[in-house]
Every structure is written in structure tokens, then in C-alpha cells.
N, C-alpha and C positions, 0 to 999 in steps of 0.2 A: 275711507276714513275722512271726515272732517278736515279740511284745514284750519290753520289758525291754533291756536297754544292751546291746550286741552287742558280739560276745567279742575277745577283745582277739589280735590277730595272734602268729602263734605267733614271726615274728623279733624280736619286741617282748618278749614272755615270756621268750626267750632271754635278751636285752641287759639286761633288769632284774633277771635273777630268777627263780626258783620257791620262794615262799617258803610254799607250801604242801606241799611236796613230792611231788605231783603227775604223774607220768611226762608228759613232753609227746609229743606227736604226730611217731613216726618223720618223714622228708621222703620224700616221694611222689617216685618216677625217675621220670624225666620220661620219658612213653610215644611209641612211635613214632608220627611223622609219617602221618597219613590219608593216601591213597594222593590223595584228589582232592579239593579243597578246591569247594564251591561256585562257580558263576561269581555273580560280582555283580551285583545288578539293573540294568534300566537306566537308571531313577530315578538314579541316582547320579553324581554328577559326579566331579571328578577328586579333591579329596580324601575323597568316601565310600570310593571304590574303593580307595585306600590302607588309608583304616583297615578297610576289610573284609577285607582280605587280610592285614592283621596279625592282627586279633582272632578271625578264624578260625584264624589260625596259633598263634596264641599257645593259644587256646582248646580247639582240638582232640582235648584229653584225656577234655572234659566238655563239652563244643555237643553238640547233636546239629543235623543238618542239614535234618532235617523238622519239628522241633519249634520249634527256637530264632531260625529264619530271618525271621521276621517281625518279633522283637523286633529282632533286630540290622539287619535294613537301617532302621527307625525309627531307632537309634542312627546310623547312619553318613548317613542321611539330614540329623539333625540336626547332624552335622557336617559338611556341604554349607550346610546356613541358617548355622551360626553363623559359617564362614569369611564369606560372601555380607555380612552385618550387617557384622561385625568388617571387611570393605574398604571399603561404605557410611560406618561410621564415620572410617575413617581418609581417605577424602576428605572428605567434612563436617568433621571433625573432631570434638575431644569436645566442646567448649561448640560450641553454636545459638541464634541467635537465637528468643528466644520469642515467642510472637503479641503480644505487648508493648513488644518490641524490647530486652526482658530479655537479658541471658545467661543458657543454662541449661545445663547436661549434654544430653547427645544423647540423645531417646527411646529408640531400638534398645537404650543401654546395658542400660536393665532388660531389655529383653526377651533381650536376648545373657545376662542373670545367669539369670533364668526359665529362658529355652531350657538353660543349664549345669547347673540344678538338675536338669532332666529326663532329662539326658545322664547325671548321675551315678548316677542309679535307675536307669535302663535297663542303666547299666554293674555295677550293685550286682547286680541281678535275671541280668546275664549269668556272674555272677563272678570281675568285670577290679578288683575293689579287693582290696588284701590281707588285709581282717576275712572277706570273703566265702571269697576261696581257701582260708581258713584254717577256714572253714565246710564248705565241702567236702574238705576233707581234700586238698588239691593244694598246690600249688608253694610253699616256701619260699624265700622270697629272701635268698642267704647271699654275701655278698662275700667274692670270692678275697683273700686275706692274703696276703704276701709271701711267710710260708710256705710254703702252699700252692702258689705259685709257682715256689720255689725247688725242692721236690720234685717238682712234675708236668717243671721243665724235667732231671733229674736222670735222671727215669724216661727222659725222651727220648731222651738223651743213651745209657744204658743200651740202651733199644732200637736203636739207630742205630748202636750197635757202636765209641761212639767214646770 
């Protein structure tokens, strides 16, 4: 990775500003649909399998499927442990008694923040954060405005002959 502060999301520079004057970065169309998404390992329990099937969806402009497969079932594996803790925790609860008969926070917590930090790299290294997409030149995330709504139902309306 890059040293030095990572750049700052391009719907970010929009909302504030260019006060460099700067051209910023057309928004990438978003490219067709892979014809066959990977099947999922079978490591995975029932929530890896979801998020695999999103992040391959979501992802599919820029994964490749030979290359990036091992980092991503790592991620959706780890979201298999983190659900698994996070229900241990919520039967135990969050304070436990300590080997002193202390109250304390529940062990797992840290390791559920640990286990998160890892999630977050692996999802950095995959390109599911907005500094990254903006690193690779992909997806802009632009909220439809009212306006915007009012003319896409307009066009519709036009098409449909009414």
C-alpha cells in the first residue's frame, strides 16, 4: 500500500469542493453483470455465503476470480467468526464474571474489534471502501435528488405514451 494519507473519495470532493481547481474523475458506468459469479466455498456458513454473493456482485467490474478468491473467502469467512462471537456474546452477555468474581467486559469483545480490523483491510485490499473505489477509478456513489426523480418519472411517463 501507498504511504502517506489516502485520497480523499471523489463524492467527498464533490460535497466540499474543488478548491484547487482540479478536473475531478468522470463516474465509471457501471459495467455489465459477469455472466457467472463464482460458487462459494464450502467453508462458509450462511452468512459468508451471503456476503459472498454480494461482494462478488457488487465487485465484479474489478475481482478477478482466479486471483482475488482467496482473499475474499478469508473475508466472508471472517464474517462467519464474527456473527459466531457476536451470538456467544449475546448469550453471555457483555459484562462476565472475572476469575475474581469481578465484573468485566466479555473477552470475544476485543477479539470481535481485532477480527473487524482485519475485515476492514481485507475489504480495503478488495476495494469495498469508498477511498479505495476512488483509487481505482470505479463507482461513485451519487444520491438520486428529487429532481432527478421527477425527470426520470417524466421520461417514463413520455415513453409509455401517456
Amino acid at each position: 500500500m501507498p504511504a502517506g494519507r489516502p485520497p480523499t473519495p471523489t463524492e467527498r470532493k464533490r460535497l466540499t469542493g474543488n478548491p484547487g481547481g482540479r478536473p475531478l474523475p468522470e463516474p465509471v458506468v457501471q459495467l455489465a453483470a459477469v455472466a457467472h459469479l463464482p460458487p462459494p466455498p464450502a467453508t462458509l456458513g450462511d452468512t459468508g455465503r451471503t456476503v459472498w454473493d454480494r461482494l462478488w456482485t457488487a465487485g465484479q467490474a474489478w475481482l478477478s476470480p482466479t486471483t482475488d478468491v482467496d482473499v475474499l473467502t478469508r473475508l466472508c469467512e471472517a464474517h462467519d467468526e464474527r456473527e459466531a462471537m457476536r451470538d456467544q456474546v449475546a448469550a453471555d452477555g457483555y459484562m462476565v464474571a472475572g476469575s475474581m468474581g469481578q465484573t468485566r467486559a466479555h473477552p470475544l469483545l476485543a477479539q470481535i474489534r481485532v477480527l473487524e480490523a482485519q475485515m476492514t483491510k481485507w475489504e480495503s485490499l478488495c476495494g469495498f471502501t469508498p477511498t479505495d473505489r476512488a483509487r481505482l477509478g470505479y463507482a461513485e456513489v451519487k444520491r438520486a435528488s428529487k429532481l432527478d426523480a421527477l425527470i426520470a418519472r417524466r421520461q417514463a411517463r413520455a415513453a409509455g405514451g401517456e
